[in-house]
PAFI-197679 format. One record per residue (C-alpha): residue in one letter; x, y, z; residue number from 1. Coordinates in nm, 4 decimals. Example, Ala and Ser with C-alpha at 12.3 -4.5 7.8 and 13.67 -1.06 7.14 Angstrom:
// residues 2
<'A'; <1.2300; -0.4500; 0.7800>; 1>
<'S'; <1.3670; -0.1060; 0.7140>; 2>
END
This chain:
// residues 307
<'X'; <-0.7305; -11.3721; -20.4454>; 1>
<'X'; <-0.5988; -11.6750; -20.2041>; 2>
<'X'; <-0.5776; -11.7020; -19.8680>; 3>
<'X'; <-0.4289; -11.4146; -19.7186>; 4>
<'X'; <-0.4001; -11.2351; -20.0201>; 5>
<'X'; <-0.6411; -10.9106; -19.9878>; 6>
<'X'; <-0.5975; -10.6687; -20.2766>; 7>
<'X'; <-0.6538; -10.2728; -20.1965>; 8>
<'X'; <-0.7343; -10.0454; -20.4068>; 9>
<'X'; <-0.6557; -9.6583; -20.4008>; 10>
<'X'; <-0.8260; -9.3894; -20.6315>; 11>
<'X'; <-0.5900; -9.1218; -20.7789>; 12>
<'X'; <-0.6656; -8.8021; -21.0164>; 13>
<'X'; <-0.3536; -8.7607; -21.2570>; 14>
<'X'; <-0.3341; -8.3820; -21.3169>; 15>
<'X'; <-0.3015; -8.4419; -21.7162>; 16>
<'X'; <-0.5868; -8.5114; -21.9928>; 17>
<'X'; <-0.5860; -8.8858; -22.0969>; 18>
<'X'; <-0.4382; -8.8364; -22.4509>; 19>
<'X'; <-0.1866; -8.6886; -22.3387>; 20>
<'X'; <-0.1096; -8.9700; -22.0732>; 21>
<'X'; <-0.1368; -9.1639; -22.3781>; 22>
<'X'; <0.0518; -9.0255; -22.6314>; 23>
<'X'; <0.3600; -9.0223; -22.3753>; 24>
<'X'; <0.3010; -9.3854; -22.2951>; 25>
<'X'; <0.4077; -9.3424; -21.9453>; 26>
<'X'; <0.2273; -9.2554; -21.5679>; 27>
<'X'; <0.6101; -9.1589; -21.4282>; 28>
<'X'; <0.6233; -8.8095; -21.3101>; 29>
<'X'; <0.2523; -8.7140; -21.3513>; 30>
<'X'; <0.1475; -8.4951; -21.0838>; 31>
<'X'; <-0.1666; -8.7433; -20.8645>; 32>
<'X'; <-0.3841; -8.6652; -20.6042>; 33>
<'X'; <-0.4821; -8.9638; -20.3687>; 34>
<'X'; <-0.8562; -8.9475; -20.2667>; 35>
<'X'; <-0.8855; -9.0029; -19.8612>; 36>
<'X'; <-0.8115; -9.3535; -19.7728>; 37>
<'X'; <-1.1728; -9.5046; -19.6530>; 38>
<'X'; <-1.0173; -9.7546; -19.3343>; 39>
<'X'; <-0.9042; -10.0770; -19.2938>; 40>
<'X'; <-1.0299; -10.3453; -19.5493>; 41>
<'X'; <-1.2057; -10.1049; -19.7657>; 42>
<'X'; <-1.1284; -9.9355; -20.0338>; 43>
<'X'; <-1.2056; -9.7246; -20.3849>; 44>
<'X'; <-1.1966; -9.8676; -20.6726>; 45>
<'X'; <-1.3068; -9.8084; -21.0774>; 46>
<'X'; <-1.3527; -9.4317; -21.1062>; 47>
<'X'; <-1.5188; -9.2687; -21.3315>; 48>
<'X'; <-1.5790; -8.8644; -21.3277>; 49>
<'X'; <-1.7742; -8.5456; -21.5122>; 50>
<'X'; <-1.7771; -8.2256; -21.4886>; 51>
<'X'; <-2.0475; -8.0333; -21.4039>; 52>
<'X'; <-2.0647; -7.6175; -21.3561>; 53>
<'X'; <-1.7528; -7.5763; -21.1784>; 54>
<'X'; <-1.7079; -7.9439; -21.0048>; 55>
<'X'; <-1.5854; -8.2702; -21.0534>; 56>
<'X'; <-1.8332; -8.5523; -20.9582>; 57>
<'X'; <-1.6373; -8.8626; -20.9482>; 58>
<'X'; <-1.8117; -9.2143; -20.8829>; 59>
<'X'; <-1.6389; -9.5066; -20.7925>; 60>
<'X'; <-1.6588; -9.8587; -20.6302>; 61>
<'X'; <-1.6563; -9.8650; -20.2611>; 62>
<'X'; <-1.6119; -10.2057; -20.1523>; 63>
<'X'; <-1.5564; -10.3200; -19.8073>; 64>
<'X'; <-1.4603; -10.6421; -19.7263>; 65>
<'X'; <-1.6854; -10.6794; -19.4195>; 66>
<'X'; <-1.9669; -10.6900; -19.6495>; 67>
<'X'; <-1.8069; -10.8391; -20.0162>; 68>
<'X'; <-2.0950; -10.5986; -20.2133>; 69>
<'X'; <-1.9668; -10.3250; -20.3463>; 70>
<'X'; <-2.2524; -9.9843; -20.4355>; 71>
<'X'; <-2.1551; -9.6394; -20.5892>; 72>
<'X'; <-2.0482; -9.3673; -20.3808>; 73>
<'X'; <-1.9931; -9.0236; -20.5474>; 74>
<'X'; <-1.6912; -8.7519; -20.4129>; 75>
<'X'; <-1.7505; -8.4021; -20.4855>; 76>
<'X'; <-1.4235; -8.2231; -20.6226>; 77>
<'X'; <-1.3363; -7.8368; -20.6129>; 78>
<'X'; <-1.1220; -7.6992; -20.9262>; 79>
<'X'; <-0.8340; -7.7491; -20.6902>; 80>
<'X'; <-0.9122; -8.1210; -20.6649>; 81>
<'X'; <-1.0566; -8.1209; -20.2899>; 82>
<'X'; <-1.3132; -8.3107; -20.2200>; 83>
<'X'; <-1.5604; -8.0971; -20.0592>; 84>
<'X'; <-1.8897; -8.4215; -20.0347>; 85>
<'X'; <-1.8906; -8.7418; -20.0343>; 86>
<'X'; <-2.1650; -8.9909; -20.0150>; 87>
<'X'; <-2.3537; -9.2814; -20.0991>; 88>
<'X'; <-2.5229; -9.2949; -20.4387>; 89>
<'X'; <-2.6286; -9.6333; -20.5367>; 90>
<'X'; <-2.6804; -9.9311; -20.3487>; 91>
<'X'; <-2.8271; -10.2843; -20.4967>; 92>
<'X'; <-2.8591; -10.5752; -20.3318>; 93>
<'X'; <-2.6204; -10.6981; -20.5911>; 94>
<'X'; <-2.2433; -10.6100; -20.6351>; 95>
<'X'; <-2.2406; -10.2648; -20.8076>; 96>
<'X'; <-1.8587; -10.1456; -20.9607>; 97>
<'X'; <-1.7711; -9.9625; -21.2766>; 98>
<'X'; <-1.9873; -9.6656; -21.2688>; 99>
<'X'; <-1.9329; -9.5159; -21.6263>; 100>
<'X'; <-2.0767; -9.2000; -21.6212>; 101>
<'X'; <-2.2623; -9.0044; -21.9104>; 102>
<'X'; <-2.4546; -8.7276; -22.0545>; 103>
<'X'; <-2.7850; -8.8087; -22.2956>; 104>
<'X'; <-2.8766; -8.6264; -22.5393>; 105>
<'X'; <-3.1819; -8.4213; -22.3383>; 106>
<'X'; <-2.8550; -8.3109; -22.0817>; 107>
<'X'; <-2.9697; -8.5268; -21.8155>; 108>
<'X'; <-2.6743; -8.7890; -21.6289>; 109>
<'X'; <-2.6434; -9.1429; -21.7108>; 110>
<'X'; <-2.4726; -9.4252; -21.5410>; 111>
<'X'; <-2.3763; -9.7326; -21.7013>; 112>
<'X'; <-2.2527; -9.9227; -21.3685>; 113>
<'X'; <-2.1403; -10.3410; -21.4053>; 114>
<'X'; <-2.4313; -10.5290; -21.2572>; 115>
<'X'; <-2.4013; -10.8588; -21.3876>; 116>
<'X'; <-2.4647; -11.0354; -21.0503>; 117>
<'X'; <-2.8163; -10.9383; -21.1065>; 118>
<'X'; <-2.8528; -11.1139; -21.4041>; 119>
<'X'; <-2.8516; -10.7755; -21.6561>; 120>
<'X'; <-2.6862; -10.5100; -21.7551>; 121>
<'X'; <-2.8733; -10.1945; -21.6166>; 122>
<'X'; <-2.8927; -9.8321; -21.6736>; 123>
<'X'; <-2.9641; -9.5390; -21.4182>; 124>
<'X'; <-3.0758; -9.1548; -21.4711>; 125>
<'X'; <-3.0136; -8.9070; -21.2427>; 126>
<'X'; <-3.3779; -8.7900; -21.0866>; 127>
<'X'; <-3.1626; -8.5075; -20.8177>; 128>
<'X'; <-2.7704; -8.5675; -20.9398>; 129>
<'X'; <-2.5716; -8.6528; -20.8043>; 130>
<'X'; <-2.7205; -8.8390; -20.5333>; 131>
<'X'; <-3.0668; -9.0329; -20.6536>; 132>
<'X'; <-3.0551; -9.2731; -20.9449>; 133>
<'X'; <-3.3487; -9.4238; -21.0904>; 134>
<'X'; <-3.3587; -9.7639; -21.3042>; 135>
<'X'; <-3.4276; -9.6978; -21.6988>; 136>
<'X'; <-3.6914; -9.9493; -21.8333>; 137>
<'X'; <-3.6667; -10.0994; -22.1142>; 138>
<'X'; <-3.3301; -10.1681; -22.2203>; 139>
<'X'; <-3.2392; -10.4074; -22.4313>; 140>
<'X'; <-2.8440; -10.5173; -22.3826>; 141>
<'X'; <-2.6760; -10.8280; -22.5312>; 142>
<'X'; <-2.7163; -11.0124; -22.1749>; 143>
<'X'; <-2.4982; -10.9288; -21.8142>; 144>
<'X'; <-2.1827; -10.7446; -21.8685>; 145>
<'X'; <-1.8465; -10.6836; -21.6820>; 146>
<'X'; <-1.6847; -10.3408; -21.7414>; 147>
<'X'; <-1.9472; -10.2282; -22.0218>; 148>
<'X'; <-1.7482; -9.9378; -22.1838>; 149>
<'X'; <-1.9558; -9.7441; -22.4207>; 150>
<'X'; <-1.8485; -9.4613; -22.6924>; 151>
<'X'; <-2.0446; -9.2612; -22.9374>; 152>
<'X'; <-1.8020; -9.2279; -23.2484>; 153>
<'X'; <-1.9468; -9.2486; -23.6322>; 154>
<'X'; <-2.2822; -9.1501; -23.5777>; 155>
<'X'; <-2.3641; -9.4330; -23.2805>; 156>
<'X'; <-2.3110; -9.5611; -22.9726>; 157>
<'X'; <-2.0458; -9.8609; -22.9535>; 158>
<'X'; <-1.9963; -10.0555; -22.5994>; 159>
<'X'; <-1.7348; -10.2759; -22.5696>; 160>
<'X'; <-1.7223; -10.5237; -22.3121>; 161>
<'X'; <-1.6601; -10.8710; -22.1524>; 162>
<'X'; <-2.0045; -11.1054; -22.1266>; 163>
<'X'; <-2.0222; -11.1529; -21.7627>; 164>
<'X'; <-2.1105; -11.5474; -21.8605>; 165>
<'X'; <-1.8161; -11.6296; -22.0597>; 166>
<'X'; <-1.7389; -12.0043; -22.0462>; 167>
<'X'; <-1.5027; -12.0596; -22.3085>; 168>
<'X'; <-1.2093; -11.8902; -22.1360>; 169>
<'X'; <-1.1527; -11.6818; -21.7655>; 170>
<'X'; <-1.3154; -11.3416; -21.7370>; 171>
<'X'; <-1.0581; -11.1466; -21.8144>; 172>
<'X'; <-0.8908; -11.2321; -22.1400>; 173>
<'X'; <-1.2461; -11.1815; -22.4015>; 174>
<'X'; <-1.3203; -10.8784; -22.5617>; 175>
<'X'; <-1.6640; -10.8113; -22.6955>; 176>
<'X'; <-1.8652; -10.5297; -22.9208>; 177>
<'X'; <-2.1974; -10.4201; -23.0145>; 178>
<'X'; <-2.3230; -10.0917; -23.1548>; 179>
<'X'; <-2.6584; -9.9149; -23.1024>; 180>
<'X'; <-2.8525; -9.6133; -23.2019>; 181>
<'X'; <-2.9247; -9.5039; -22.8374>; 182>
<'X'; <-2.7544; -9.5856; -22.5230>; 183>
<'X'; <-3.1017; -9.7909; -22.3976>; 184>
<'X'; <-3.0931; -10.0078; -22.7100>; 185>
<'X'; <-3.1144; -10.2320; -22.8686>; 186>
<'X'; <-2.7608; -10.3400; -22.8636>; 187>
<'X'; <-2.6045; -10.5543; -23.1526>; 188>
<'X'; <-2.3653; -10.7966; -23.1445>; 189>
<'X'; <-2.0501; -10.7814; -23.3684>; 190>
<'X'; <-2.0631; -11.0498; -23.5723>; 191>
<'X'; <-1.7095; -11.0680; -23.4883>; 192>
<'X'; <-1.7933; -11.1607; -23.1009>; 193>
<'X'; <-1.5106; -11.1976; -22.9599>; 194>
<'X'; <-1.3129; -10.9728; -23.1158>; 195>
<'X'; <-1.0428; -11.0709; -22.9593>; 196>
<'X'; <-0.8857; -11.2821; -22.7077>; 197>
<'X'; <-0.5609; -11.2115; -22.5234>; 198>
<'X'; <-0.5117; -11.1838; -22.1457>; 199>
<'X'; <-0.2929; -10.8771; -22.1953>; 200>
<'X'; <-0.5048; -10.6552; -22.3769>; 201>
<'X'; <-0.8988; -10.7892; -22.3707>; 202>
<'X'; <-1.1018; -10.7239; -22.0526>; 203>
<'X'; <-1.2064; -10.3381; -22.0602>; 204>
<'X'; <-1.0311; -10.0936; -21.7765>; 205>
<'X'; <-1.1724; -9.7656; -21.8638>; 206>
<'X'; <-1.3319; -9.5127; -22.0724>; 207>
<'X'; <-1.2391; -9.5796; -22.4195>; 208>
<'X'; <-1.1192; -9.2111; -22.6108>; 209>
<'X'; <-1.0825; -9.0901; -23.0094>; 210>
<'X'; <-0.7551; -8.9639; -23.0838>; 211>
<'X'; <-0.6751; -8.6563; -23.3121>; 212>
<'X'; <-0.5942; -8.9299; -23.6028>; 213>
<'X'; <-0.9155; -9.0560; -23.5522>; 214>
<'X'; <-0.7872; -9.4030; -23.3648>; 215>
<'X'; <-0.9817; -9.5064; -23.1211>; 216>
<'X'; <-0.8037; -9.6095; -22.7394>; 217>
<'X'; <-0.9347; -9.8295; -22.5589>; 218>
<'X'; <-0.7714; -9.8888; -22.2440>; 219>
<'X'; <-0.7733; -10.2752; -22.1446>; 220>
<'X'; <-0.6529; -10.4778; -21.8160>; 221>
<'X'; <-0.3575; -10.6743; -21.8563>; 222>
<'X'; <-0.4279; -10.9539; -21.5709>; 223>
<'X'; <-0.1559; -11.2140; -21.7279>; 224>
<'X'; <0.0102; -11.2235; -21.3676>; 225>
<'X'; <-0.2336; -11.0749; -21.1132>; 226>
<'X'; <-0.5475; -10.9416; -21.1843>; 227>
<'X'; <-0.5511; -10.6022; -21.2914>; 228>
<'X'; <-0.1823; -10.6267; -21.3362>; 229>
<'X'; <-0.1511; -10.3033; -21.5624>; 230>
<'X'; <-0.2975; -10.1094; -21.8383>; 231>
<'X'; <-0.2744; -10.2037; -22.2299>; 232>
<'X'; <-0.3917; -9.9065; -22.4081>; 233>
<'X'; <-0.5902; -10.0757; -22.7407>; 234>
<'X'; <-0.5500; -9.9379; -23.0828>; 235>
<'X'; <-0.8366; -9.9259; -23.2593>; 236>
<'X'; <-0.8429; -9.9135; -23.6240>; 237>
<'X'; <-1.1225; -10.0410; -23.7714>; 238>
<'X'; <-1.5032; -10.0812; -23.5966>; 239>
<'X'; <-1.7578; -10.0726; -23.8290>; 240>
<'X'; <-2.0536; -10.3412; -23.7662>; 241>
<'X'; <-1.8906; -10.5894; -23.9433>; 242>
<'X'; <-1.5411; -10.5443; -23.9173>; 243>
<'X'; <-1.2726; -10.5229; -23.5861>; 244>
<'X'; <-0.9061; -10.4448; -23.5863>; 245>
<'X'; <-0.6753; -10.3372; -23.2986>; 246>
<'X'; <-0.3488; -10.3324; -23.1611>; 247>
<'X'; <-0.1769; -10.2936; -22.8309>; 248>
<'X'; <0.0463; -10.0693; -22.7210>; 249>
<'X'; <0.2989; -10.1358; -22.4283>; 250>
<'X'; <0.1284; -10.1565; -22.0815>; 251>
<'X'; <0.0903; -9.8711; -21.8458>; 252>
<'X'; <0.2017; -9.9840; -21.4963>; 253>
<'X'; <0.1880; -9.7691; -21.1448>; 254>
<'X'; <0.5027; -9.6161; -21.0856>; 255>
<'X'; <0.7505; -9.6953; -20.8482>; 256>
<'X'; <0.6393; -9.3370; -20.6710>; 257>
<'X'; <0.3017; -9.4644; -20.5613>; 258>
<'X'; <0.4395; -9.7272; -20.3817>; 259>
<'X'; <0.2960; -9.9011; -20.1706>; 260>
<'X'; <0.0230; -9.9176; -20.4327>; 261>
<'X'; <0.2457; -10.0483; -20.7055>; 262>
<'X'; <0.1009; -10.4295; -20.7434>; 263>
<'X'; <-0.1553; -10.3480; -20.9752>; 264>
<'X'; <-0.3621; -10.0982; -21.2161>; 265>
<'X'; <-0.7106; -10.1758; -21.3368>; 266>
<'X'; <-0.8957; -9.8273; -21.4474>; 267>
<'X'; <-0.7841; -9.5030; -21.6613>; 268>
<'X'; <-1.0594; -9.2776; -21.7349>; 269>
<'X'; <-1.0757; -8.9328; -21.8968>; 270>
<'X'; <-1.2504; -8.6566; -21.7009>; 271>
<'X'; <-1.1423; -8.3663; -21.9168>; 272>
<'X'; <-0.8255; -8.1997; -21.7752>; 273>
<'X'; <-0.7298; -8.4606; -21.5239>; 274>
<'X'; <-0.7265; -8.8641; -21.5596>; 275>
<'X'; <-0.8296; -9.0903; -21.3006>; 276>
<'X'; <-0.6723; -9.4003; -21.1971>; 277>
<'X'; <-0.6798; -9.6527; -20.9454>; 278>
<'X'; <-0.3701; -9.9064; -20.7901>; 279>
<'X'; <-0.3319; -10.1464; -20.6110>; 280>
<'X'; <-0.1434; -10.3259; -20.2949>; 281>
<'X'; <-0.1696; -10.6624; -20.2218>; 282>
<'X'; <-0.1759; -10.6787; -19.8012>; 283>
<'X'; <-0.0850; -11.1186; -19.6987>; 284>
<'X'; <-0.2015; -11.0773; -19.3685>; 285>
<'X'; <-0.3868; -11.4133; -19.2873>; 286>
<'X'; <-0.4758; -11.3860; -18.9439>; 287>
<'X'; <-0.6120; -10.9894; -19.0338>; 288>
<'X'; <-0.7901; -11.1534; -19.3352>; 289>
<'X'; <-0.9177; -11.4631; -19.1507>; 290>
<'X'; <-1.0698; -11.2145; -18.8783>; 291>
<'X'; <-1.2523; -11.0112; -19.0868>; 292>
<'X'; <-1.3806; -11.3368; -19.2752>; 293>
<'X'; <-1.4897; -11.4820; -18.9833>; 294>
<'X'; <-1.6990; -11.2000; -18.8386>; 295>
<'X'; <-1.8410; -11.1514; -19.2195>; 296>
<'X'; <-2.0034; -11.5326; -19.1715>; 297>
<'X'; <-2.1057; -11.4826; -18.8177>; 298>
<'X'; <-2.3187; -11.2153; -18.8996>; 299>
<'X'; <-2.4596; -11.3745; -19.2134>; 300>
<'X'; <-2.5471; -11.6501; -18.9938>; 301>
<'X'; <-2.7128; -11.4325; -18.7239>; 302>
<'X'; <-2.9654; -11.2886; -19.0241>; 303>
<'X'; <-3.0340; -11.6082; -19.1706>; 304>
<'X'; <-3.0913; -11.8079; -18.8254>; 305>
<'X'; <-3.5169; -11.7985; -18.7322>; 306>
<'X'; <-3.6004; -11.5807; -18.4026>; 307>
END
């Protein structure tokens, strides 16, 4: 981010389905509610939403800055869009974000939620949803993942993502795919890995959707100029396990209506009749920054310091 630089997310529910959103190729003059804003050097970020009887349960990031780990918190929406909970769902001693959110087969809740500080991909069911999460055994991913995207379209389940240990290039310019018969695995690599490589249109940003043509959108981060710069929706036309092909459409950036959070958009995610989104400010207060950085470190030092 740089010194001084401290980017700030805000969560947003666009009152329009995502293929619509799509097929207009715009975000200007869609109606958006703003979820609360959560204080000073914290925010809400990557969310992710399903209906359920006659509420929205949306899970997101909540980071705060103070602490640098970020765990799943879930808001409970009326049909209205009012959030009538909100709590803590999921907390790791790693960095939790990206809480893709899913139904199995038996009906029970899934979430799919990047963990690659911890060395693996992981996947949690619901034991009481929406509030306790228990680790599923067993799976068998390619390796850690950032922004694991998964979509069940031809008869199984296809995740595309960005290996959390890419070398070769930043994180945020490699697409990746593998396919599966069941969200737990195993996973299969594309032989085709990467599938593509473009810092416009590669890293994942959202839950990918199937068109009434039958293409397949998958929205991606454009981070050529700051991370999580915009949206690039992702045509695409081909995925079978052995071949790839896709094309990008022109980038979906916050309009100038949102300002101040105009400096960046990193998630679009269908939730049935309403989209949600997330943008960004960029705040260069140094001596704010440096404060909170300071008092992060003293109290890391206080735990690790022998009484």
């Amino acid at each position: 981010m740089g010194l001084g630089r401290t980017d700030i997310w805000q969560t947003g529910l666009l009152h329009r389905p995502m293929p619509a959103i799509l097929r207009a190729g715009t975000l200007a003059d869609v109606p958006v509610t703003w979820l609360p804003d959560p204080g000073p050097f914290r925010f809400i970020a990557d969310p992710f939403g399903i209906w359920h009887g006659d509420r929205l349960y949306l899970f997101a990031e909540a980071y705060d800055y103070r602490v640098k780990v970020g765990r799943i918190d879930v808001f409970i929406l009326d049909r209205a869009l009012n959030v009538t909970a909100h709590a803590p769902v999921l907390v790791e001693p790693w960095h939790l974000s990206y809480p893709v959110i899913l139904r199995d087969r038996d009906g029970s809740f899934l979430m799919m939620p990047e963990s690659g500080r911890s060395g693996m991909q992981r996947l949690y069911r619901a034991t009481d949803f929406p509030y306790r999460w228990q680790a599923v055994e067993g799976c068998a991913f390619p390796g850690p993942m950032i922004d694991a995207s998964p979509l069940f379209h031809d008869g199984r389940w296809w995740l595309f993502y960005t290996p959390w240990h890419e070398r070769e290039r930043p994180r945020v310019d490699t697409l990746h795919v593998a396919w599966a018969d069941s969200l737990a695995g195993p996973w299969h690599p594309h032989p085709g890995n990467p599938v593509r490589r473009d810092i416009h249109s590669a890293r994942p940003g959202g839950t990918p959707v199937a068109m009434d043509d039958g293409t397949i959108i998958l929205p991606t981060q454009d981070c050529a100029h700051t991370y999580g710069g915009a949206i690039t929706p992702l045509v695409i036309t081909t995925l079978t396990p052995r071949d790839f092909a896709a094309h990008p459409l022109p980038p979906l950036g916050a309009p100038a209506a949102w300002r101040p959070a105009t400096d960046g958009l990193h998630t679009l995610s269908a939730a049935g009749p309403v989209t949600l989104v997330d943008a960004k400010h960029t705040s260069r207060s140094v001596i704010r920054r440096a404060g909170v950085d300071i008092g992060r470190m003293a109290r890391e030092l206080t735990r690790r310091t022998p009484r």
